[in-house]
DRENDRENVO-380399 format. One record per residue (C-alpha): residue in three letters; x, y, z. Coordinates in steps of 0.001 Angstrom, whole numbers, plus 500000, padded with zeros to 6 digits. Example, Ala and Ser with C-alpha at 12.3 -4.5 7.8 and 13.67 -1.06 7.14 Angstrom:
ALA512300495500507800/SER513670498940507140/
% end
This chain:
UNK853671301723419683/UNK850768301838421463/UNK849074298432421720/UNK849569295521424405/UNK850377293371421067/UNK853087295901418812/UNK856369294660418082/UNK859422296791418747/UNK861493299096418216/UNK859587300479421736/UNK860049297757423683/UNK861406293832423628/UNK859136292820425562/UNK856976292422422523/UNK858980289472421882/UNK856922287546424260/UNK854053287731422119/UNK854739284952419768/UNK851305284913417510/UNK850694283127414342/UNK849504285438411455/UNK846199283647410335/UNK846319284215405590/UNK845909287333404873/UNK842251288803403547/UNK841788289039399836/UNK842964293134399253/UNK840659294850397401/UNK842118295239393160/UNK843284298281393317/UNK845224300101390339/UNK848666301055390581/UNK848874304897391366/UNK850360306707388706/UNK854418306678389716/UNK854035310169390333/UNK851186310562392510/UNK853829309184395217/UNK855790312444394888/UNK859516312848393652/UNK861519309361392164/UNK865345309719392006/UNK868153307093391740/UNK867836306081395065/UNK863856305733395470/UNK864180303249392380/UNK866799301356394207/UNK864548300647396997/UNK861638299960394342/UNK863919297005392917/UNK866436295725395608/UNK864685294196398702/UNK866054291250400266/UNK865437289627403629/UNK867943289435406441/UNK868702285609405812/UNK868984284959401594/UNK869959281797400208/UNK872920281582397353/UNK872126283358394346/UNK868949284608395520/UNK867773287995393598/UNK866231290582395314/UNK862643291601395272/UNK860196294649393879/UNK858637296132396472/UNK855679296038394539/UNK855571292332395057/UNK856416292516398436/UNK853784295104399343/UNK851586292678397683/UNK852593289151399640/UNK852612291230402862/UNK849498292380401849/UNK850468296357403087/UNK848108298970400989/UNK850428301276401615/UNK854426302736402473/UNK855825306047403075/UNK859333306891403614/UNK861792309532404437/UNK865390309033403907/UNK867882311859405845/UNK871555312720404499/UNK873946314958405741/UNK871410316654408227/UNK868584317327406002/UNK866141315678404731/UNK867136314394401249/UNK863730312954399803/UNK860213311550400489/UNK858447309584398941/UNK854979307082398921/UNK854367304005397441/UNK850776302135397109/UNK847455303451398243/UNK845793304896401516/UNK842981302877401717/UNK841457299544399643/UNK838374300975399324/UNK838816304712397402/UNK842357303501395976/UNK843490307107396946/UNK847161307562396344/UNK850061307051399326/UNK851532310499398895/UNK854401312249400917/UNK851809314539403100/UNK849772311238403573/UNK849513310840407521/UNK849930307695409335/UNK849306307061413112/UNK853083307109414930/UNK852103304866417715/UNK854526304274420560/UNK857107306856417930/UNK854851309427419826/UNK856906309052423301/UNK859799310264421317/UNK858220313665420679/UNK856836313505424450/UNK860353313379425367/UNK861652316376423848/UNK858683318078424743/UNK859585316862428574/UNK863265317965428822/UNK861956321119426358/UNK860072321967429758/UNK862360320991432047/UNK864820323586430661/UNK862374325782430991/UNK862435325405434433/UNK858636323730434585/UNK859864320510435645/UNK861994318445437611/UNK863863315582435737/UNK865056314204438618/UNK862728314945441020/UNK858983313161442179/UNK857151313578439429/UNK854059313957442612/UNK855692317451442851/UNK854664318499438897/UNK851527316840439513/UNK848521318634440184/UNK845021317120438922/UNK845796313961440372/UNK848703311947441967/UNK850847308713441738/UNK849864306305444429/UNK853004305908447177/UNK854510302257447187/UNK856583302246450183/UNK858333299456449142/UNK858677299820445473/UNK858973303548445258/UNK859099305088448718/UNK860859308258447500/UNK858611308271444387/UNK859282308295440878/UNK861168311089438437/UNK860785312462435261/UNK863658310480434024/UNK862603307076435243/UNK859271308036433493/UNK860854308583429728/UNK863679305847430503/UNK861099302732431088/UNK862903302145434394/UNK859881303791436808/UNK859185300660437615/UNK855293301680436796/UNK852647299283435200/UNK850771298532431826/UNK852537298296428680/UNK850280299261426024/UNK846715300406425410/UNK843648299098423410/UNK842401301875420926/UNK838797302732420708/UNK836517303142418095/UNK835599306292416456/UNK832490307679417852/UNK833094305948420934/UNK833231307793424374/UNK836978308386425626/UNK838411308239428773/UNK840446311092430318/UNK843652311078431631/UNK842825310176435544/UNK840147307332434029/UNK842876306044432364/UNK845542306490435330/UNK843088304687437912/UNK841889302087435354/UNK838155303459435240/UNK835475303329432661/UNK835601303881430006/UNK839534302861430140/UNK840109299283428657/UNK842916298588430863/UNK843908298669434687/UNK845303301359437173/UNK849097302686436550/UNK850968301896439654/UNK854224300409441067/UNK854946296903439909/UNK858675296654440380/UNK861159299093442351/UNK861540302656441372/UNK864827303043439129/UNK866132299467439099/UNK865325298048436155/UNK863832298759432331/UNK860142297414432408/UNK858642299378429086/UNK855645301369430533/UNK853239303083428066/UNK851461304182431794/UNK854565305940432409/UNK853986307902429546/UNK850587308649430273/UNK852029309874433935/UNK853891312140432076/UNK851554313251429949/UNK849536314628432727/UNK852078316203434477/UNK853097318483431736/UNK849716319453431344/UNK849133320057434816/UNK852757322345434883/UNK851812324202431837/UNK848143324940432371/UNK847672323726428792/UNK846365320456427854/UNK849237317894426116/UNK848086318503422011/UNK847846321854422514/UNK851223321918424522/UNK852912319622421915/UNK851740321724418803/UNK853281325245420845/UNK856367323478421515/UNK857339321065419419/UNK855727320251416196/UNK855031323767414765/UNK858393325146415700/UNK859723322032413769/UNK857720322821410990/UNK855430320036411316/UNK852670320478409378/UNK850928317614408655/UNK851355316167412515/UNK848863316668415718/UNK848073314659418497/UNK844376315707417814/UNK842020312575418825/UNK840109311883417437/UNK841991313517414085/UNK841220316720413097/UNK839702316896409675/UNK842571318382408448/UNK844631314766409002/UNK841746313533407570/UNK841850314911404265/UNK844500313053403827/UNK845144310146405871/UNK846457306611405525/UNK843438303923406876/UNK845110300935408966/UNK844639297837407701/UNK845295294146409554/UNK846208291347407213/UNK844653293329403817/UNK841236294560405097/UNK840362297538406537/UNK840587297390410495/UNK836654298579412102/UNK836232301768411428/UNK838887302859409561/UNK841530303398412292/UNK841274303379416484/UNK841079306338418501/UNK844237306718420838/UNK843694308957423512/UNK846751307838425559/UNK848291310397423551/UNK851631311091424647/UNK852404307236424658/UNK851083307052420871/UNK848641309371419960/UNK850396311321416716/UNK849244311366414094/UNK851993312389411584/UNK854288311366408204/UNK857893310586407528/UNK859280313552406171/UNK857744315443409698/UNK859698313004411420/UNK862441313198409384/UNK862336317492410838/UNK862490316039414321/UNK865538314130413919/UNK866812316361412209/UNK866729318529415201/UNK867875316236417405/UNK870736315407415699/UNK872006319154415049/UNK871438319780418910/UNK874029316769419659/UNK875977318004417303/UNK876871320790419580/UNK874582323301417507/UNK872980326002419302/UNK869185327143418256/UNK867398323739418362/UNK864745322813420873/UNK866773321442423247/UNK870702322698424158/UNK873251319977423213/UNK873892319476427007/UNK869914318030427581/UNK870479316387424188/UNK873394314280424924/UNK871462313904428300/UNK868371312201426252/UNK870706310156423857/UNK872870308968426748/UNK871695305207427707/UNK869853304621430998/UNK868998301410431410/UNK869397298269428240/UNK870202300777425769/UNK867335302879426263/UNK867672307108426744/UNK865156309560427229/UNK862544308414424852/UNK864659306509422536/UNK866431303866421914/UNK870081304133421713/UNK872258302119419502/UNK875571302623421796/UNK877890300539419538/UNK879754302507416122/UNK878395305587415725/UNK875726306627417661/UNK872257305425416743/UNK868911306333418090/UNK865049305767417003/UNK861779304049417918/UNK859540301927416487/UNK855862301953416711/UNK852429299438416015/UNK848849300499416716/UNK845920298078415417/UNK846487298810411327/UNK849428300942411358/UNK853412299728411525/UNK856399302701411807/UNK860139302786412453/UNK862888305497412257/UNK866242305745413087/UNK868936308014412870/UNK872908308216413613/UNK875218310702415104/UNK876690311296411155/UNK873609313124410460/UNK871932310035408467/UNK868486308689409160/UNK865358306651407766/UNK861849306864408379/UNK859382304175406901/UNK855522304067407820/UNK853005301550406697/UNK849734301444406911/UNK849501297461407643/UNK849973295832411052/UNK851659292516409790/UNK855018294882407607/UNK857596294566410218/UNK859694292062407747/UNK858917294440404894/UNK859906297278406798/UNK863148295933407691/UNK863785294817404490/UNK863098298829402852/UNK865202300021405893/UNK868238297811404751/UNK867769298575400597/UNK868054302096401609/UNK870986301350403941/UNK872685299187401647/UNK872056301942398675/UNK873830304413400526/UNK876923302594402650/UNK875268303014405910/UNK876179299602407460/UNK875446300380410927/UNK872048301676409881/UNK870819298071409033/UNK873450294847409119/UNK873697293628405373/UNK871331290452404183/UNK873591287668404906/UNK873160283973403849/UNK872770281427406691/UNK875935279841408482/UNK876416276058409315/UNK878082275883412902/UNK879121272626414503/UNK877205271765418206/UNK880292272734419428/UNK879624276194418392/UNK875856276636419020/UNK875941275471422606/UNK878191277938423595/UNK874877280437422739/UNK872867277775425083/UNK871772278721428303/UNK869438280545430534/UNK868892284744429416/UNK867128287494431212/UNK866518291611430401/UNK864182293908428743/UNK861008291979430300/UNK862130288763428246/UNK862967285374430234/UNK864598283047427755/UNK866006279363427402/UNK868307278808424609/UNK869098275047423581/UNK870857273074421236/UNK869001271156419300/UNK870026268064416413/UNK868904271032413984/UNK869608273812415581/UNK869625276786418115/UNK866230277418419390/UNK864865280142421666/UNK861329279681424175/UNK860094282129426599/UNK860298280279429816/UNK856852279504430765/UNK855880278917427239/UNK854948275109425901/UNK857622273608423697/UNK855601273647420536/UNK856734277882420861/UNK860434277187420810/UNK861448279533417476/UNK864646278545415539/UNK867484281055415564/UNK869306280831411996/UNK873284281292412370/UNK874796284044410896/UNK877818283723412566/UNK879430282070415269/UNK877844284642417267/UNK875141286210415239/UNK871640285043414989/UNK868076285498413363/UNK864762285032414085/UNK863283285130411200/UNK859535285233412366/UNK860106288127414977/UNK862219289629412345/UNK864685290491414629/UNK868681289691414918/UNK870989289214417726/UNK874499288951418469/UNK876420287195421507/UNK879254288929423362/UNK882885287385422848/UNK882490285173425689/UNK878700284456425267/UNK877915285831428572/UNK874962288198427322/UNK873441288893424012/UNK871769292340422404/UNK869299292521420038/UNK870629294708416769/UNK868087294339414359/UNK863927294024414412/UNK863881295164418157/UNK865180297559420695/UNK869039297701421566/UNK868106295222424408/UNK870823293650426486/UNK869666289858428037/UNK872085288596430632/UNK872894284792431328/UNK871510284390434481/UNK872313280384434943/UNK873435277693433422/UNK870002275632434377/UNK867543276043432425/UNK864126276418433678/UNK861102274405432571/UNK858626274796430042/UNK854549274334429951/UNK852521272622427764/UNK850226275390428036/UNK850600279032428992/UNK847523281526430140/UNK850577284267429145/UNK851479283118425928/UNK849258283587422759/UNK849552281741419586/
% end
């Protein structure tokens, strides 16, 4: 996702931003579309319709409409893609594209992919590094021609790689990017790189050594977005559309921005809180760190691909050797542009939030996968919530853990959870209080400390993050499995540092 302010499944470090939804705008009284304006229904499309529940339900609690849900979370409009068996077994489109014409949400309706875009930047990377363009492990100064990556002797004195770049662990600078407006003048990529006008944000550079660490880096991505451009003589859309999305069959996907008119003519408006964001939708022209504009079921073709390749099949855009490569974990459970589920069968996705637009996907080594877009920036609970129907509908309990009613555990139990955490960007204190476990971002005043609900001894939910984790055996480190990257935080000490009362770092 693409914004300073997106939740995760890019990056936990969205975690920090703890920010209370103000009520939602009155939506605009729209009809229902006609059921099949949202393209083909089938046995398990109706499940989802009928069967939502949140992570945490209380006894005898009956599961939702997604109708209603749409409605309370005040989303316009969902898409969805559902793979089986290594192809893509339906798609479908629920509610409408905009509040204003009412136009149907159908299966060719594009949404903006946000940070899901550095997953198609990645194949297109190692795509061009078997090609013999570029380096993975070498300075990515050496692919660079237009402009290059400031030395930091002390950070990165050899430089930085290709790998680093797609892995998060580059040690570069600036998480996200603002959007612009349409009509407004863009930056290009050096602008952007050296933090000139008209870019909205400051200069990528070293903040932390080279290779050390994950520290989620949407610059990173823009580093790399340059450099293939600058090995390939073509610029990154163009590039990306040769390579990757029309040899996938992606039709209704380009990182054209502003959109092409073709996106247009059918396209998905964002929306924040049930109005129309300014103009519609921003203009990203970080592309390769969330520029793509695309749907589910052309996402669904791209892990599709990916998962035949690690399969060991032959013909796909990258070999099964660079495959494995990409899906193999890094640093904190993060690959080559993905996040990697490491525990059961293999998992991998991405999740992605520019202003008005919320997406996830994820896919497993079985050749099983979901992809759910929305076209409303507050849907992360609702999209967790159709990711687990559709889970629970077809027996894929790793794909989403099951809704699960909330545990009582003594003191004993929950202060074997309490202590200090670190990883992923994230700087935690856990403590025990007469009601509960809570969690606050060190830094952050007490008022920001966010109950975790016990699922089990050593399972936990936050249920306004929308995100679960689970403790090791001996408590020593927990991992985010649900609502957020695969992220690993360590116990770093037993002493817990202090909190604020007030926090230039943390919003509310």
């Amino acid at each position: 996702m693409q914004r300073t302010r997106k939740l995760t499944l890019r990056s936990a470090a969205a975690l920090a931003s703890v920010v209370v939804i103000p009520a939602f705008a009155t939506q605009a009284a729209c009809p229902a579309p006609a059921e099949s304006a949202g393209g083909p229904t089938n046995a398990h499309s109706r499940y989802v319709e009928t069967h939502l529940l949140p992570s945490v339900i209380k006894p005898g609690e009956k599961p939702s409409t997604l109708a209603d849900r749409m409605r309370d979370s005040a989303v316009p409009g969902i898409s969805v893609a559902v793979i089986q068996g290594g192809k893509l077994a339906w798609a479908r489109g629920w509610g409408v594209r905009d509040t204003k014409s009412c136009e149907p949400i159908t299966p060719d309706t594009d949404f903006q992919a946000a940070s899901i875009s550095k997953a198609v930047t990645a194949v297109l990377a190692l795509r061009m590094v078997e090609q013999g363009k570029i380096g993975l492990d070498r300075n990515i100064n050496d692919a660079l021609k237009s402009w290059k990556l400031p030395v930091d002797l002390h950070l990165a004195p050899h430089g930085v790689t290709l790998r680093q770049l797609l892995s998060h662990t580059a040690g570069l600078g600036i998480h996200g990017f603002n959007g612009f407006a349409p009509g407004d003048a863009l930056p290009t990529e050096v602008q952007m790189l050296d933090g000139q006008p008209p870019s909205k944000v400051g200069p990528v550079r070293s903040i932390l050594p080279a290779g050390a660490q994950f520290e989620y880096s949407g610059g990173g991505y823009l580093v790399t977005e340059l450099a293939l451009a600058d090995v390939s003589g073509i610029p990154f859309a163009d590039l990306a559309q040769r390579e990757v999305l029309s040899p996938l069959g992606m039709k209704r996907s380009s990182f054209a921005q502003p959109p092409s008119p073709a996106v247009l003519d059918n396209v998905a408006f964002g929306h924040s809180h049930g109005a129309p964001i300014p103009g519609n939708y921003e203009v990203v022209p970080q592309l390769a760190a969330g520029g793509l504009w695309t749907t589910p079921a052309d996402l669904a073709r791209l892990l599709i691909d990916i998962q035949a390749s690690a399969a060991g099949k032959k013909g796909h855009l990258l070999s099964p050797a660079m495959t494995r490569d990409m899906l193999t974990p890094v640093k904190d459970n993060w690959g080559l542009g993905v996040a990697v589920y490491p525990d059961g069968p293999k998992r991998f996705g991405h999740d992605g939030l520019n202003a008005g637009y919320l997406s996830f996907m994820i896919a497993d080594e079985k050749g099983n996968g979901i992809v759910v877009m929305a076209n409303g920036d507050g849907s992360r609970a609702l999209m967790d919530d159709v990711t687990r129907a559709i889970a629970t509908d077809y027996g894929w309990a790793d794909m989403a853990p099951a809704a699960m009613e909330e545990k009582t555990l003594s003191m004993t139990e929950l202060s074997k959870a309490a202590g200090h955490f670190k990883g992923g960007g994230l700087d935690l204190n856990l403590e025990v209080k007469p009601d509960g476990l809570y969690a606050l971002l060190v830094g952050a005043p007490p008022s920001y400390a966010e109950r975790l609900i016990p699922l089990s001894p050593r399972r936990f939910r936050s249920m306004s993050l929308s995100t679960t984790v689970e403790f090791a055996p001996d408590f020593s480190f927990f991992t985010m499995i649900e609502g957020a990257p695969p992220m690993k935080l360590v116990r770093v000490t037993d002493k817990m540092p202090a909190t604020t009362e007030a926090s230039p770092n943390v919003r509310k």
